[in-house]
N, C-alpha and C positions, 0 to 999 in steps of 0.2 A: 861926856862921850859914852860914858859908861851907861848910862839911865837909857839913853838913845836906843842901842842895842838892846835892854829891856824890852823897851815900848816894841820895836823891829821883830822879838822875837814872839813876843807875845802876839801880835798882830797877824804875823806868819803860818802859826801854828794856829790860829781863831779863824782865819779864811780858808786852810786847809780840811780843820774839823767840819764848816760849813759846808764846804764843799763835801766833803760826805756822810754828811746828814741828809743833805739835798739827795744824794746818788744814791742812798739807802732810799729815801720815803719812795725817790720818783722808779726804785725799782730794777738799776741799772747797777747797784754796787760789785754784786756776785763778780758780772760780767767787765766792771774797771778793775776788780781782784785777778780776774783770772787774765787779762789783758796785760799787767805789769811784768816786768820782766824782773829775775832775779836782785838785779842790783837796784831797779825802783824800790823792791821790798824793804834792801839792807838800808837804804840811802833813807827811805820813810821811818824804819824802825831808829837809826842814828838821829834823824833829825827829832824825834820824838822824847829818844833819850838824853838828847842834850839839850833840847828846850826842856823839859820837866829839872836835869841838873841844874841849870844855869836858874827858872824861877826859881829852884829849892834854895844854892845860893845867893841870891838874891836878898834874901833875906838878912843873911850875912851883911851886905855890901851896903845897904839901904835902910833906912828906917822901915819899920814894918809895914807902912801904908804904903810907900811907893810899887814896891811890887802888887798889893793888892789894887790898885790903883790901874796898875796894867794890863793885868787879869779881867779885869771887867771891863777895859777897853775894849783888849783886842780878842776878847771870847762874847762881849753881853750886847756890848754897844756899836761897835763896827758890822761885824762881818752879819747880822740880820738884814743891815740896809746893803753892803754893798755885794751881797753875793744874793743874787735874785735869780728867775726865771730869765733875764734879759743879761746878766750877766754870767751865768754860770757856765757859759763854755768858754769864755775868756780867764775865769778861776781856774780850769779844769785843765788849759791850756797851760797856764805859770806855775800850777802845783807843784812841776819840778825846782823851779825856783824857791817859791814860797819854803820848799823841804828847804835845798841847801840856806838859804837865809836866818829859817830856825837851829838849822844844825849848829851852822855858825857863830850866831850871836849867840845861845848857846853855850856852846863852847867856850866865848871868851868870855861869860860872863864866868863861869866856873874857873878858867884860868884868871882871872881877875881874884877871887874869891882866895886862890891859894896862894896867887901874889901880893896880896898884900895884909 
């Protein structure tokens, strides 16, 4: 269950990044910056912060490859093919998701990490 939430969080936070990479090249980021509202900010900074806790523990919880392992899933190998020109307004649309999904898995990977 545990690894799950790995894969989930990495995965999350790899479609999000693409998603603004995309929105930088194609020119439009400024204006999704200046579009969000307060609590989008905190909600993207928390989910940022707990996905980067939860890989860093990770490490802890897993042999060292599993997380690297993840890492390059859901940042090298996914989110090239699945966030495209054809789909990038349906990324752009679940982004809020995509944050709380990172935030969370996350999170319980960190809480896992000092649980046990």
């Amino acid at each position: 269950m545990i690894w799950i939430a790995l894969f989930v969080s990495q995965l999350a936070s790899g479609l999000n990044a693409r998603k603004s990479l995309l929105a930088f090249r194609g020119g439009i980021f400024n204006q999704e910056l200046r579009s969000y509202t307060i609590l989008k900010h905190v909600l993207e900074l928390l989910g940022t912060i707990a996905a980067i806790g939860g890989f860093v523990s990770s490490f802890a919880i897993f042999p060292w490859w599993i997380p690297m392992v993840a890492f390059v899933i859901g940042f090298w190998i996914v989110p090239p093919f699945a966030v495209n020109n054809r789909t990038f307004v349906f990324i752009y649309a679940i982004s809020p998701l995509l944050s709380i999904l990172s935030c969370g898995c996350g999170a319980f990977l960190v809480y896992q990490y000092f649980n046990s």
